[in-house]
LOVEX-871685 format. One record per residue (C-alpha): x, y, z. Coordinates in steps of 0.001 Angstrom, whole numbers, plus 500000, padded with zeros to 6 digits. Last residue first. Layout:
N
XYZ
...
***
This chain:
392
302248609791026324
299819612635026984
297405612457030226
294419614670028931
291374617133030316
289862618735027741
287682621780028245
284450623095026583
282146624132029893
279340621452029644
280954617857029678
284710618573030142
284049621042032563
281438619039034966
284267616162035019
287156618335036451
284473619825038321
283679616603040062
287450614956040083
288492618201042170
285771619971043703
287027621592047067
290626620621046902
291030621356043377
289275624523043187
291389626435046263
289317626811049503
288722629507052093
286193627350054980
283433625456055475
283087621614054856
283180620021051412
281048616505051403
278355618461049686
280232619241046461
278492617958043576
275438619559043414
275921623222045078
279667623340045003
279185622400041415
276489624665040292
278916627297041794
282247625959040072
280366625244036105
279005628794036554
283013629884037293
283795627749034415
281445628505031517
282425632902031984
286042631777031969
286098630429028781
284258632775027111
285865635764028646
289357635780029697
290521632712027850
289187632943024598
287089629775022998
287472626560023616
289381625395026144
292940622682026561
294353621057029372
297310618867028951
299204616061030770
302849614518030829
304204612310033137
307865611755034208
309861608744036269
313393608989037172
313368608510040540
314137611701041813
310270613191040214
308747614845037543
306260616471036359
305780617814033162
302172619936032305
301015621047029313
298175624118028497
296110624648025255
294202627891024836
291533628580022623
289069632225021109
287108631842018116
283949631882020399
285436635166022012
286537636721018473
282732636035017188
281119637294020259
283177640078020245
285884641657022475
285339642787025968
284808646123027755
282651646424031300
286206646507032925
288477648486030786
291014646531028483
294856647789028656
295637650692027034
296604652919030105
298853649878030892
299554647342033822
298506644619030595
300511646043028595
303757645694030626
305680643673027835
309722643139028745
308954639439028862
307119639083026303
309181640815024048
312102638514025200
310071635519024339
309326636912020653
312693637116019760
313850633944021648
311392632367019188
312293634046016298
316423633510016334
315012629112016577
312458627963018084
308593628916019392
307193631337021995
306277628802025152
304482630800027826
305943630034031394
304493628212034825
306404627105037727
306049624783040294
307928622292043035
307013620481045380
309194619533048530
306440619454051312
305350616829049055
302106616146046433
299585614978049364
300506617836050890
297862617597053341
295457618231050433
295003622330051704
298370622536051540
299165621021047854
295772623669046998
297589626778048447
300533625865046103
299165625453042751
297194629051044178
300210630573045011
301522629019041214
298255630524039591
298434634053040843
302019635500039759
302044632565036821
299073634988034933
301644636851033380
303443634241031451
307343634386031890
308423633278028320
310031630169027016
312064629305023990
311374625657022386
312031622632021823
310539621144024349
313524619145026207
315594621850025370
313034624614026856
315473627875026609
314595630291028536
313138634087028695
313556635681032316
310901635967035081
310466632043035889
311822632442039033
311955628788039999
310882628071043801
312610627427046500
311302625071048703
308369625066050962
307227628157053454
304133627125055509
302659629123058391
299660630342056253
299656628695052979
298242631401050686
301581633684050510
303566630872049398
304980631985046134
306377634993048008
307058638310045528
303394639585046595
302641638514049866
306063640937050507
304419644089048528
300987643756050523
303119643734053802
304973646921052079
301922648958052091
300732651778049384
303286650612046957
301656647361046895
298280648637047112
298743650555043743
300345647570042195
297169645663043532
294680648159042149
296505647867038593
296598644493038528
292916644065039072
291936646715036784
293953644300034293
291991641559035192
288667643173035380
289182644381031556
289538640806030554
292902639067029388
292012638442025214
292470635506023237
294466632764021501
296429630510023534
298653628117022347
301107625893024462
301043627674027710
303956625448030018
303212624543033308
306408622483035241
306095620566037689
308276618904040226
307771616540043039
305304614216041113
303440612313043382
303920608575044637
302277605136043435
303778605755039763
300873605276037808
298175605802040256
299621608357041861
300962610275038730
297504610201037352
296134612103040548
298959614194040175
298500615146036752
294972615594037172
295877618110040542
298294620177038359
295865620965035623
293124621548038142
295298624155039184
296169625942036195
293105625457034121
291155626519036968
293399629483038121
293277632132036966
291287631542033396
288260631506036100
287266630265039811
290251632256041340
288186632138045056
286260629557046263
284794630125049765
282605627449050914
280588628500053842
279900626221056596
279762628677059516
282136627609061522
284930627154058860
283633630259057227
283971631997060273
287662630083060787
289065631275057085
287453635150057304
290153637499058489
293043635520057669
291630634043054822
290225637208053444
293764638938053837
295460636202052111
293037636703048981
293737640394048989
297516639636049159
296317637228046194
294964638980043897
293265636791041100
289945637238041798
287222635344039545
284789634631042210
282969631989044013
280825631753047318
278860629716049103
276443631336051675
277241630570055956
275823633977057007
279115634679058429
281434634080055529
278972635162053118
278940638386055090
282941638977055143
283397637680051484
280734640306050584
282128643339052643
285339642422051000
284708641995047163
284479645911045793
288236647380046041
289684644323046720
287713642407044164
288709644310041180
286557643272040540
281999642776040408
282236639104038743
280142637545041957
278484634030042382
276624634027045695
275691630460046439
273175629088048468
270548632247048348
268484635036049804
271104635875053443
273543636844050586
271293639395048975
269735640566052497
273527641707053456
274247642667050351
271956645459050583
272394646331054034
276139646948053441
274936649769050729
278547651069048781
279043647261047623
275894647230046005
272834645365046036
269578645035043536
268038641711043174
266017640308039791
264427637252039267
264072635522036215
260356636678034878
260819637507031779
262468634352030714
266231635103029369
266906636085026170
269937637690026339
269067641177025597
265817641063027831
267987639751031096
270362642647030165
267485645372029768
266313644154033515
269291644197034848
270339647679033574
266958648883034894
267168647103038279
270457649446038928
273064648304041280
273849644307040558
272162641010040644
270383638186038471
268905635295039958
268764631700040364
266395628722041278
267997625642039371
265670622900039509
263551623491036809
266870622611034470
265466623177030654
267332626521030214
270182625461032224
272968625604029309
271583628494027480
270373630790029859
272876629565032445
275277630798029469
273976633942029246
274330634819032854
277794633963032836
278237636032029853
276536638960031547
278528639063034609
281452639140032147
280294642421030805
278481643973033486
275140643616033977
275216640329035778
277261641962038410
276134639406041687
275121636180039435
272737634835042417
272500630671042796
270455628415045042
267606630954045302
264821631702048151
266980630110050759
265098626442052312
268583624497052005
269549626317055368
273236626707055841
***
């Protein structure tokens, strides 16, 4: 790809709700940076143009209109920049077009999907034009998966040092978490349910933990769909709704490392709920809870405050383990709510680091923690609010 585009960064949706966040924060974070050449995209100038007034940005940050209905459009939008960074979800209703012509036009490219059949579609279609071209396709580059998979891939990396070998089996357990799931989310579950019943291939990707390693099927892999007890925690444990995304993506990133963590590795994730009568209580409400697949679930373009987003947290551990005996725990913790504050900081924090930090990463569909790793790890931790911790 030509370093010579018009723009190293577009926000493609900035005047939707978390569009607008992201754009906020590059406001805020990159106000100073004359280096960063970016934009702000989506259907209707207006709306841009009253959101780039509303958050304060300079008068004269670019503005590009495209739409998913107008191929031409985003054609000449991705042929503009480096990176096209792009909240418009649920993606497989509005992302495919744009994966296609990033893919061929040789544009970087992050999202916040976390559909995976749709994700294993795009790799099959689009993995060796991307390869060919150069482009760096990131997908899950929010709440799903960051936390999740870079998680994993800091424990390992300890784990290798430590222990000289890699943890064979690990287990992700939500701590705390205070906070909203965003509208796009739960539109997102909702169009893959509706694909699901639609087309039973989409139905299989769906129940198989490896539907993002083509050609590889590892282990069985832990359920995690009824309430447990955690002995060794203390506590009961809840299937956490996000686990459906994060563990293919755990998974996709072991395969795109070579399996540097085993062909035998093993993941699950689950919410912890507390001890005691209570605790199993509130784990089997959990676990029966279908909210989020609800009429009353959040609506894209919806959101909650500024004050409940910046009041917002969630604190993550990870135990691995091996046959040998030996176990490592780690934690990753945010500031402020999941689904919109959080998530808003990381997915900028993924395209500034594909374009600074990443230039050793060749083409193709990647995972986070084979594509930044170490370097986003570290970009997170000093701009975006999280901790990254081994804990003894």
């Amino acid at each position: 790809m030509s370093a010579a585009r018009e723009f190293d960064l577009i926000v493609y949706g900035a005047s939707g709700y978390t569009g607008r966040l992201v754009a906020e924060y590059l406001c805020q974070q990159y106000a100073n940076d004359p280096d960063l050449r970016w934009a702000m995209a989506g259907r209707n100038a207006a709306k841009l143009a009253e959101v780039r007034d509303q958050i304060g940005a300079p008068a004269d940050l670019p503005l590009v209109v495209a739409d998913t209905s107008d191929p031409a459009s985003l054609k000449a939008m991705v042929g503009r920049t480096r990176v096209v960074l792009t909240t418009v979800g649920p993606y497989q209703l509005y992302g495919s077009e744009l994966v296609a012509e990033c893919a061929a036009q040789g544009t970087d490219y992050v999202d916040l999907c976390g559909e995976p059949a749709w994700m294993r579609l795009m790799i099959d279609a689009h993995a060796e034009a991307a390869r060919q071209s150069g482009a760096r396709i990131v997908f899950s580059c929010g709440f799903d998966s960051i936390p999740f998979d870079l998680g994993v891939f800091f424990l390992q990396q300890a784990a290798q040092q430590r222990f000289g070998a890699p943890l064979s089996r690990v287990k992700g357990r939500v701590r705390k978490m205070k906070g909203t799931f965003s509208g796009g989310t739960a539109a997102s579950l909702k169009a893959t349910l509706v694909a699901a019943k639609q087309n039973p291939e989409i139905a299989g990707l769906l129940v198989n933990p490896f539907a993002l390693t083509p050609g590889f099927n590892g282990p069985t892999q832990p359920p995690a769909n009824q309430p447990e007890y955690e002995e060794a925690l203390g506590s009961w444990a809840a299937p956490f709704v996000m686990a459906a995304i994060n563990t293919r993506n755990v998974h996709r990133s072991n395969f795109l490392l070579g399996h540097a963590w085993g062909k035998d590795f093993v993941y699950d994730e689950m919410i912890l709920t507390g001890p005691g009568e209570q605790g199993k209580a509130i784990a089997e409400a959990v676990g029966k809870d279908r909210s989020l697949a609800s009429d009353s679930a959040p609506k894209p373009g919806e959101g909650p405050s500024r004050e409940e987003r910046e009041n917002g947290y969630y604190d993550v551990l990870f135990i691995g383990s091996d046959t040998n005996g030996h176990e490592l725990r780690a934690s990753v913790s945010g500031k402020r709510d999941p689904g919109y504050g959080s998530t808003s900081r990381m997915i900028a924090e993924s395209a500034l680091c594909l374009l600074r930090d990443a230039s050793d990463t060749p083409g193709g569909i990647w995972t986070t923690a084979p594509a930044m790793g170490e370097r986003l790890i570290k970009r997170l931790q000093e701009n975006a609010g999280l901790a990254f911790r081994l804990e003894e």
